[in-house]
Every structure is written in structure tokens, then in C-alpha cells.
N, C-alpha and C positions, 0 to 999 in steps of 0.2 A: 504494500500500500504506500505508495507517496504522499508526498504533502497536502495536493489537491486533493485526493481522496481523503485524505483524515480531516481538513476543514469542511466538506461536504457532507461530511457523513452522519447521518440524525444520531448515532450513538456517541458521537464526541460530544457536538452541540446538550443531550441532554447529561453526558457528565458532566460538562462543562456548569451545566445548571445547577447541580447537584453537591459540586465543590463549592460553588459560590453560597450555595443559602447559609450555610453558619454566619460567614462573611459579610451575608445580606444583613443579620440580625445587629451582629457585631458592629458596624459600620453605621447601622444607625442608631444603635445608644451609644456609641462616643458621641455621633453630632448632634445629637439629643442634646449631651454633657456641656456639647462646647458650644453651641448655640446659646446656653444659658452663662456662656462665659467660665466655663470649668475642665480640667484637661483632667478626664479621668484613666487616668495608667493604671489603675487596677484591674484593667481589662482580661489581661491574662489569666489572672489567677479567677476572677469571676465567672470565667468562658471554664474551667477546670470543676471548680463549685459547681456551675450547673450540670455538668457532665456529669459530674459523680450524685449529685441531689436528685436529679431526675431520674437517671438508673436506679438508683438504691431505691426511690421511693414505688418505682414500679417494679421491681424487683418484691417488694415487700406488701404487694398487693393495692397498691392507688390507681392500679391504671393509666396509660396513657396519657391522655389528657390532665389527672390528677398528677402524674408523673410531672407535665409543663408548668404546671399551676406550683409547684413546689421549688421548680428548678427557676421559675421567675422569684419565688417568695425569697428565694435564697439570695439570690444577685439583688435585691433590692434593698435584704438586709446591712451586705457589705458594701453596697451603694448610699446605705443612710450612716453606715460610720464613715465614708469619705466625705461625704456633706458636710457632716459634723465640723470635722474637722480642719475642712477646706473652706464652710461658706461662714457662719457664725465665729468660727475660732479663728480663720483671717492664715491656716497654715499652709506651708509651701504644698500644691499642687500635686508639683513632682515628687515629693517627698512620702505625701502620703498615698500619691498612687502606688508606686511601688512597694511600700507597706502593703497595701490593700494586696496586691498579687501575692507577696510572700507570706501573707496571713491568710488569704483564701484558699492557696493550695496548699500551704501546710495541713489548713486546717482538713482537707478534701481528701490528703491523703493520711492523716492521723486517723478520719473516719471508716473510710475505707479498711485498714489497716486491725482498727482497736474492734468494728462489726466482723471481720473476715480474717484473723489471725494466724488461720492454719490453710487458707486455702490459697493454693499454688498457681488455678488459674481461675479469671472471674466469673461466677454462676452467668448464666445467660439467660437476655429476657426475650420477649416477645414483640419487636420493634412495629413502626408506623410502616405499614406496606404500599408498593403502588399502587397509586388510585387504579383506575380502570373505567372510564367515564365511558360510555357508550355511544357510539358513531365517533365521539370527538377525539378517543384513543386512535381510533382506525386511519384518520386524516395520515394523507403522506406529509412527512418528514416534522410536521406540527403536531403529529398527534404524539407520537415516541418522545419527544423533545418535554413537551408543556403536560402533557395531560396523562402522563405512565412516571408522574411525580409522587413523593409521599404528600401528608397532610400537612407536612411540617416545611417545607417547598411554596406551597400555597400560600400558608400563611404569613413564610416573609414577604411573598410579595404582596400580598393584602396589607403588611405593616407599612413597607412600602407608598404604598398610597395614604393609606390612614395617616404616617407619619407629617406627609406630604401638604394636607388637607389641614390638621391642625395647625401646623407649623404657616400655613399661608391663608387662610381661610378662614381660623374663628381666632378672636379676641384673646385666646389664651395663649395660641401662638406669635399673634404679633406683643405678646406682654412679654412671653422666652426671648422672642430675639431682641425686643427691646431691652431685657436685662444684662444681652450678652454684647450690648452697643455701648449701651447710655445709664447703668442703674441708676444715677442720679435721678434722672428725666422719671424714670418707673415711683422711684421712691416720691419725687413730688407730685405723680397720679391720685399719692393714698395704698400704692400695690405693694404687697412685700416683695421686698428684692429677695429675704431671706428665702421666702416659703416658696417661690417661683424655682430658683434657684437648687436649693431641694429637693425640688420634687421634681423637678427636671432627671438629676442625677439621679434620683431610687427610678424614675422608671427607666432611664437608660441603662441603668443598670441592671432590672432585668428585662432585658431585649436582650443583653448579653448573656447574661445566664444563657435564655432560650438559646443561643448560638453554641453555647457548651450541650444541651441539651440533644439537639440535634447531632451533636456526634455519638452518642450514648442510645439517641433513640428512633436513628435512623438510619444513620450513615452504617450505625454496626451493632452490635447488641451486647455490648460489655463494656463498663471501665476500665481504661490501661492507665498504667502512668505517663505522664508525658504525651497523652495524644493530643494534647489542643498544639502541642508542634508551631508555635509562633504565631499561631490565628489574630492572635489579639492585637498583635502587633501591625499585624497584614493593617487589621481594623482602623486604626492610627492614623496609616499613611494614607488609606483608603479617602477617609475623613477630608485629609488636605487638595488631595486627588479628585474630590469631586466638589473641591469650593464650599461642602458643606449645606452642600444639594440631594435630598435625598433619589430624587431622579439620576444623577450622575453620579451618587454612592451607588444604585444599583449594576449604573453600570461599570462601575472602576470593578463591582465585586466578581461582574462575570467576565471582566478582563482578566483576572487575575485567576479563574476558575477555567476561564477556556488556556491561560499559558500552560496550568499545572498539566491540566487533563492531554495537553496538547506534548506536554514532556514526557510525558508517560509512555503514549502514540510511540514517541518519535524514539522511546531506548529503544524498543523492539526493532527500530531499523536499522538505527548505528550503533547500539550499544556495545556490539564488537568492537567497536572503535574508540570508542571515546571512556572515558571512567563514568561509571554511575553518578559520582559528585556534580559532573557538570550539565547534568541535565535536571539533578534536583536543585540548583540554585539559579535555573536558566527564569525562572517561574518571579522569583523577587529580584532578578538583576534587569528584566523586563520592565517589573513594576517601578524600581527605583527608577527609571530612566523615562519611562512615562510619568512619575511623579514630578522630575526635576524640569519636564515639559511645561506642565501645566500650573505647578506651584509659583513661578514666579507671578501669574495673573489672578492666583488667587485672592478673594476679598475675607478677609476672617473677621471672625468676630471683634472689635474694637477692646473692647475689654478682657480679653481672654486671658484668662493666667492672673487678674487683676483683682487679688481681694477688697472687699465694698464692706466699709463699717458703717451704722446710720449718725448720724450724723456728724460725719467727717466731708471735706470736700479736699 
């Protein structure tokens, strides 16, 4: 198979899809975060937390559904002690993001660990399966691609738009992005800068969970150590990549979804050749390169990284 054949072919385009939903989740609770003026680096360890909160909790009989509902409650939690900490207490961003990762997946793999002590590899659950939507599966090369997705596929991109809709369309999103511009301007509304602020971060927070979620409840059917493998990160630069659009977060996440799946393709043709290293780092040497495109025109949020005390100017 050549090149042309692997960009044409409905089975890339829907892994492609497929790589990108944790990404999709991820991608849009940072700009959640940063829209409201907060760089949440906790990403990592959150994206890990939900992986293991949602397994475990369907593993332990919640179901599915109950499983995402848990693997959100979780990311929101470690979303509201980076709030804490970041919007009220005025502390460095970076500082306690990366707390936040290293207290989240500590904490993901103590649990793991202190529930499952003796066992060598992870019980296995019952993941979200492809839909199977009828007539609209059957469609050439749109049906395989969109509609032979899980449930958890769907709903990033339902967040997606939902995201899309508040953030530009009702009063509460022009209050976020006016907190991530001007708090001052919010704060002489009458609005809390704090509680916008806030609550921005716990639900971006878990959106990201949900993105850990989906590797544990879709992508495969167990906890591993180490599998969110730099997601969060991807997430980040996704964020800058797409100016902080969540229309162009989606698409930064299926650029970065069609490289990997596209790396994958392409060992099987040279991988005679070349070391397996260089076609797994082909996938974020792309992205950075398409970041350092687009980032200079980026417009970010005005206040971002900028702690806001009430009445200080």
C-alpha cells in the first residue's frame, strides 16, 4: 500500500478519528481553562485519574455511563484544588499544575495498586462498542469513518459544538472570555471573577478526565501504567494551535490523530528501514512544526497566567 492508498482509505481516516477523541476532550478543557484566563498543567495526571476512575468504577459495577459520570466527578475534583489554588490564593499556575499531574497520578496509581495488590495483569471490562447506525453505517467511505464510532466518539464531538455554542452564544460565555481578557471590566459588571473562573476550571477539568476515560473505556478495556503517553501534553499545544477555537481544537486534534495513525501505516512499509523511534516521534515533530506555523498569529487570552485579586488594580 502507498501513500495514496493509506490517505484514501476509510480505515485510516476512521483511526484517525479514533486517536483524536481523547484529544478532542482534552483540548477543550484546557481552552475551557485558558479562556477563563488559567493554564491548567494538570492535564496529564487528570487525563491518568480518569483512566483509572472510570475503569475501576465500571469494573466495580457502575456501568458505562456511570463509569463517565465518575471519571468527570474525578477530574473536577483535582480541577477544584487547582482553582483553589490558582484563582483565590493568586499561586503560580505552572507550579501548581504540575502538582496537580504529580498528585493525580500518584494518586491513580496508589489506587490502582492499594485495590489490586496481587494482581499481575488488569481485570478486564466491558468497553463502549461501535455504534452500528443503520443505512448511515452502510454509506461508502462516511459510513466506516463517522458512524462505526463508539458512544464516546460522538460525544466529543457533541462537546464540541456544545462547547462552541456557550463559549459564543449565551451570556455565560461571553462573561468566561471576558474574564480571560479584562476581569476588571467582569468584576465592575457585579460578576464574580472568582466563581467564573472556577468553575470554568472544574468543568475543564473534567472534559479531561473524560479524555483519560476514553482510553480505559474505549480505546481498550484495562488500566496500564503510563498509557495516557503525553496526551495531555499533545492537549496544551493543541490549545495554542487552534487560537483557542474550539472548531480549530477539533481540528488541530484530528491532525494530530491522522499523523499518528498515519505513522503507524507507514512502519509497515519502511520499517525495514528506518528505527521504530523515528516514526513514533514523526507524529509530535509534525505537530510542533504546524504549531510554530500558526502560533505566531495567535490571539490568546489577554490575561492569561495573570492572577486577579478584588480589589487591587
Amino acid at each position: 500500500m502507498d501513500i495514496i492508498q493509506i490517505l484514501i482509505s476509510e480505515n485510516f481516516w476512521a483511526a484517525s478519528l479514533r486517536i483524536a477523541t481523547p484529544l478532542i476532550f482534552g483540548v477543550l478543557g484546557a481552552l475551557l481553562c485558558e479562556k477563563a484566563g488559567v493554564l491548567n498543567l494538570g492535564i496529564e495526571g487528570i487525563f491518568a485519574a480518569g483512566a483509572m476512575a472510570g475503569w475501576m468504577a465500571v469494573w466495580l459495577g457502575a456501568g458505562l455511563w456511570g463509569g463517565l459520570l465518575v471519571a468527570g466527578l474525578v477530574g473536577g475534583f483535582f480541577g477544584l484544588i487547582h482553582a483553589i489554588l490558582t484563582v483565590p490564593l493568586g499561586l503560580s499556575q505552572h507550579v501548581s499544575g504540575l502538582g496537580i499531574t504529580m498528585l493525580a497520578t500518584s494518586v491513580s496509581y496508589f489506587t490502582y495498586r492499594t485495590a489490586l495488590p496481587k494482581v499481575s495483569s488488569p481485570p478486564r471490562i466491558e468497553p463502549f462498542q461501535p455504534l452500528d447506525i443503520p443505512v448511515l453505517s452502510d454509506l461508502p467511505f462516511i459510513g466506516p469513518v463517522l458512524f462505526q464510532q463508539t458512544a464516546m466518539t460522538w460525544l466529543a464531538l457533541f462537546m464540541v459544538a456544545l462547547v462552541w455554542w456557550v463559549l459564543n452564544r449565551t451570556p455565560l460565555g461571553l462573561a468566561i472570555r471576558a474574564v480571560g481578557d479584562n476581569p476588571d471590566a467582569v468584576d465592575a459588571q457585579g460578576l464574580s471573577v472568582y466563581g467564573l473562573r472556577m468553575g470554568a476550571i472544574v468543568a475543564g477539568s473534567a472534559l479531561m478526565a473524560l479524555g483519560g476515560a476514553f482510553l480505559t473505556m474505549s480505546a481498550f478495556d484495562a488500566f496500564f501504567f503510563g498509557m495516557v503517553n503525553g496526551r495531555g501534553w499533545i492537549c496544551i499545544a493543541l490549545v495554542i494551535f487552534a487560537s483557542w477555537r474550539p472548531g480549530k481544537a477539533l481540528l488541530g486534534a484530528l491532525l494530530f490523530g491522522a499523523f499518528d495513525a498515519f505513522q503507524v501505516r507507514l512502519q509497515t512499509q519502511v520499517g525495514a528501514f528506518l528505527p521504530s523511534q523515528v516514526f513514533l516521534m514523526a507524529p509530535y515533530v509534525l505537530s510542533i512544526f504546524a504549531l510554530v506555523i500558526v502560533a505566531r498569529r495567535a490571539e490568546y487570552p489577554r490575561a492569561l497566567l495573570t492572577p486577579w485579586f478584588k480589589g487591587q488594580r
